[in-house]
N, CA, C and O of each residue as an XYZ file, in Angstrom:
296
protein
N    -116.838     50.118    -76.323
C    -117.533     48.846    -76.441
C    -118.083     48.701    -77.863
O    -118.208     49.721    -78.541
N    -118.454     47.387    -78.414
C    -118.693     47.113    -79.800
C    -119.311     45.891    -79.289
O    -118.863     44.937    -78.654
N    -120.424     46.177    -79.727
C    -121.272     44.413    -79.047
C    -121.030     43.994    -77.726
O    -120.843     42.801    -77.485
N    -121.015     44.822    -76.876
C    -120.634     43.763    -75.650
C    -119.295     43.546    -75.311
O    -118.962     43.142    -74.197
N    -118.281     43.865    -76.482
C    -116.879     43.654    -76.381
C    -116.235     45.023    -75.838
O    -116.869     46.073    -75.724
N    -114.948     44.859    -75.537
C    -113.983     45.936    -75.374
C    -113.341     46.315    -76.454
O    -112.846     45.310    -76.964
N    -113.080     47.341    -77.112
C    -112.117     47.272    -78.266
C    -111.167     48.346    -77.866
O    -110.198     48.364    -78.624
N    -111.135     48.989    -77.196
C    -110.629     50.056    -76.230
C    -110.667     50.560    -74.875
O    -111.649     51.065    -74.331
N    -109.281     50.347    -74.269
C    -109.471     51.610    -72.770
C    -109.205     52.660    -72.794
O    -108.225     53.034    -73.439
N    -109.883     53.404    -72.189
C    -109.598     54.724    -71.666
C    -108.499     54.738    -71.663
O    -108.005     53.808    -72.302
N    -107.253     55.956    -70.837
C    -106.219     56.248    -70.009
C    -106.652     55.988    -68.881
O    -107.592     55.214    -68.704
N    -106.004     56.623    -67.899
C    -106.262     57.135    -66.238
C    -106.858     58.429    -66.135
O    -107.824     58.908    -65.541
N    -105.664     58.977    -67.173
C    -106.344     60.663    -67.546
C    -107.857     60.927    -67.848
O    -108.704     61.637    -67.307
N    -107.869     59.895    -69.159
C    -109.275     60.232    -69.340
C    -109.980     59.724    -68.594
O    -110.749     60.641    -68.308
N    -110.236     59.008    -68.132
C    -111.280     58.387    -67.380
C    -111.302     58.822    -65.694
O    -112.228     58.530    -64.937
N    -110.152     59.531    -65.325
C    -110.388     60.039    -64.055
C    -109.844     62.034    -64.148
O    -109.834     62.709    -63.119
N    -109.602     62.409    -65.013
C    -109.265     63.529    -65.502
C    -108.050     64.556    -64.200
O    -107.971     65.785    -64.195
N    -107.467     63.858    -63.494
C    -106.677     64.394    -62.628
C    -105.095     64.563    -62.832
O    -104.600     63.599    -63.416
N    -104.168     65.606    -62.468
C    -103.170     66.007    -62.905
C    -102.279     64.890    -62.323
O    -101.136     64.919    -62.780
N    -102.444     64.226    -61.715
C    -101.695     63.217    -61.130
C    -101.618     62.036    -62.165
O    -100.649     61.290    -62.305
N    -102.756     61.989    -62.843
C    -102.424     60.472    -63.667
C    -102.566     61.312    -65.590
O    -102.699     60.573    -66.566
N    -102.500     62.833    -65.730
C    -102.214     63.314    -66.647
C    -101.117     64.169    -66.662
O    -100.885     65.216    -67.267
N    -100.438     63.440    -65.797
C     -98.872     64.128    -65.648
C     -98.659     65.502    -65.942
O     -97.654     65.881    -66.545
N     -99.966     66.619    -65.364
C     -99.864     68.049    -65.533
C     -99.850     69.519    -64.043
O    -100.640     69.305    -63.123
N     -99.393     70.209    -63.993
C     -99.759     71.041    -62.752
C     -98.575     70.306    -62.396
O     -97.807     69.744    -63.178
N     -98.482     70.377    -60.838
C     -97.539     69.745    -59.904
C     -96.721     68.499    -60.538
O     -95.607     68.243    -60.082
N     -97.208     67.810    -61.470
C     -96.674     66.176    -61.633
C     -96.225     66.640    -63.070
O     -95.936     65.659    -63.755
N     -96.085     67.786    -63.707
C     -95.351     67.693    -65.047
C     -93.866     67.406    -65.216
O     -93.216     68.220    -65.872
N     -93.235     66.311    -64.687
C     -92.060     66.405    -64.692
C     -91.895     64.675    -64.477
O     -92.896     63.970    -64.349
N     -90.900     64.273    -64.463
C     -90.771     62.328    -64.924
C     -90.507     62.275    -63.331
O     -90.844     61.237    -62.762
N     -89.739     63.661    -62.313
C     -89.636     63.104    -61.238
C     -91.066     63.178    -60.422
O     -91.182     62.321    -59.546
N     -92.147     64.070    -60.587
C     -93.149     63.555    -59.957
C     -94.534     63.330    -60.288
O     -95.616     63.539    -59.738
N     -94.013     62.687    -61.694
C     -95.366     61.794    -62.391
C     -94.990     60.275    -62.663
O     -95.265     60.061    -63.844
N     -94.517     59.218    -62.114
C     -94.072     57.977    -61.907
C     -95.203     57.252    -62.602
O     -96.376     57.622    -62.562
N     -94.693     56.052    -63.325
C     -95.974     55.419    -63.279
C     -97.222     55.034    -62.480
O     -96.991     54.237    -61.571
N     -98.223     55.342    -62.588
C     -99.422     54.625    -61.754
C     -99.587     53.691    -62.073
O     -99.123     53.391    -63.173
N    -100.363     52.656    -61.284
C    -101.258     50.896    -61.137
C    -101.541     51.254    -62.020
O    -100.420     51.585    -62.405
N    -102.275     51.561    -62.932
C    -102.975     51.306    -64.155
C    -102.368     51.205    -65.509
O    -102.847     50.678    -66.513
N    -100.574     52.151    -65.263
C     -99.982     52.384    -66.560
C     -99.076     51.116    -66.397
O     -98.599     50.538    -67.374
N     -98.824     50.637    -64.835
C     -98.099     49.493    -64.881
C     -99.091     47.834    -65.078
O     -98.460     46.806    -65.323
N    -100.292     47.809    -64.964
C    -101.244     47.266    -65.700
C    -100.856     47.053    -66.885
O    -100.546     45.881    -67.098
N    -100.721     48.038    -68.078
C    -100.917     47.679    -69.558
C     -98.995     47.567    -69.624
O     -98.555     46.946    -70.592
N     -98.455     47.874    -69.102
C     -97.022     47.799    -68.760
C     -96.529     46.494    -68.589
O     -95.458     46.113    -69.062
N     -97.148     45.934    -68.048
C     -96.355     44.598    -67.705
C     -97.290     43.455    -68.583
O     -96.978     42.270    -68.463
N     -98.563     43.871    -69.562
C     -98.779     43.154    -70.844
C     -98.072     43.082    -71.550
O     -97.642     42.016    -71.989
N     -97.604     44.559    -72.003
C     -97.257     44.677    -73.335
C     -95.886     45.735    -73.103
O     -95.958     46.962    -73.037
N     -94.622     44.897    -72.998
C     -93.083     45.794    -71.883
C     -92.974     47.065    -72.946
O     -92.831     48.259    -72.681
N     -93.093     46.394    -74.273
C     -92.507     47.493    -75.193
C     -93.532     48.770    -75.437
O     -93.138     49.746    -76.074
N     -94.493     48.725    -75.047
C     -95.389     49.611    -75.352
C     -95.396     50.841    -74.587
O     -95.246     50.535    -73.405
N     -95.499     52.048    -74.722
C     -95.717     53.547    -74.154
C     -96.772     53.330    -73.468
O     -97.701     52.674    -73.939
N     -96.808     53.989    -71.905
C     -97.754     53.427    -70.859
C     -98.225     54.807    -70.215
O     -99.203     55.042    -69.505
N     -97.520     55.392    -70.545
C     -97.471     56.789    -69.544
C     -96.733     57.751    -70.191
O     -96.067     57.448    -71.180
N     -96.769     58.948    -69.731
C     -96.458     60.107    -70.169
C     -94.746     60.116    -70.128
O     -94.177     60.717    -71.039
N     -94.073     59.566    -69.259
C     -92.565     59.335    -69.298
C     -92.351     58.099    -69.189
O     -91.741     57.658    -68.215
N     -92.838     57.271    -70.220
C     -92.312     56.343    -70.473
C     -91.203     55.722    -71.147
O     -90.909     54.545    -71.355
N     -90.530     57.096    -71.502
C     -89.243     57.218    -72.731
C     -88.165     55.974    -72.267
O     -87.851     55.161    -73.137
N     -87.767     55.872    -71.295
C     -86.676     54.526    -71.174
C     -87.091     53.244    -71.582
O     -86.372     52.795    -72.474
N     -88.103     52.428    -71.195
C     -88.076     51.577    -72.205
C     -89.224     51.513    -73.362
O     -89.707     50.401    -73.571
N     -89.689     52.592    -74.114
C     -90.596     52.042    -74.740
C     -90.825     53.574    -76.272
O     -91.767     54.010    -76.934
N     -89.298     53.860    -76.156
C     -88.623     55.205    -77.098
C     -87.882     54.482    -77.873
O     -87.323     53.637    -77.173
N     -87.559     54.370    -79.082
C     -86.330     53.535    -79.654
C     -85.680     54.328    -80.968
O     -86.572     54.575    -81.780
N     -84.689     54.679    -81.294
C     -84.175     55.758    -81.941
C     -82.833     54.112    -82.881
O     -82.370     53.073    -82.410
N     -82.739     54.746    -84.220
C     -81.939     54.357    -85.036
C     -80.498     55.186    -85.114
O     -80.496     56.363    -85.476
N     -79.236     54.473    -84.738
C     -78.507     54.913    -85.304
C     -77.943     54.740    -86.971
O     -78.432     53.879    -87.704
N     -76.884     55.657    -87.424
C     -76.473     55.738    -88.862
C     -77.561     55.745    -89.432
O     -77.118     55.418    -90.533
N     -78.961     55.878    -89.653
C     -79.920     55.982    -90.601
C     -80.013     57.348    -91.053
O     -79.634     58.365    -90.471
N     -80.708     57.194    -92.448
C     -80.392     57.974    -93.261
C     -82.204     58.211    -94.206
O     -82.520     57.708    -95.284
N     -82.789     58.833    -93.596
C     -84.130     58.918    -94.072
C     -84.363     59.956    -94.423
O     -84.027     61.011    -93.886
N     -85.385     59.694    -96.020
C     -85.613     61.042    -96.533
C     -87.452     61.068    -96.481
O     -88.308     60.220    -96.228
N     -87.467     62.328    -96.817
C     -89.263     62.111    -96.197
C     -89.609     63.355    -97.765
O     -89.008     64.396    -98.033
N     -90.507     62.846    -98.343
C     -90.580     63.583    -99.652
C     -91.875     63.753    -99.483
O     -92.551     62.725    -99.522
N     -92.624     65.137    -99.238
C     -94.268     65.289    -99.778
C     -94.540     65.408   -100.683
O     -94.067     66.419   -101.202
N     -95.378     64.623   -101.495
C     -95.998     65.383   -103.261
C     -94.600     65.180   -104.475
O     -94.554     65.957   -105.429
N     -93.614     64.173   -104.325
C     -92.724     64.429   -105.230
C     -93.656     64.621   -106.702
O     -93.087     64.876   -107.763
């Protein structure tokens, strides 16, 4: 909060700290950590956006033929 406003949410994780909505213990795996109501909440705002811990199908996007160089400190 900032004045009264929202400028941020939580996760699920953080705000309820359970392996079920931090996709860990039993649910570490895409088959039994599915999205939850809450990741499909900010999910169906914003399609392209990462919602959840396996959200890789739609919201991963990889370049083909690119050709990038990454230089520290030239």
């Amino acid at each position: 909060m900032d004045g009264g406003n929202v400028v941020a949410c939580k996760s699920a994780c953080e705000a309820f700290n359970k392996p079920e909505y931090c996709c860990t213990g039993a649910f570490n795996r895409p088959e039994t950590c599915p999205p939850t109501d809450y990741s499909k909440i900010f999910k169906a705002a914003c399609p392209k956006a990462y919602s959840y811990a396996y959200d890789d199908a739609s919201s991963t996007f990889t370049c083909t033929n690119a050709n990038y160089s990454i230089v520290f400190c030239p």
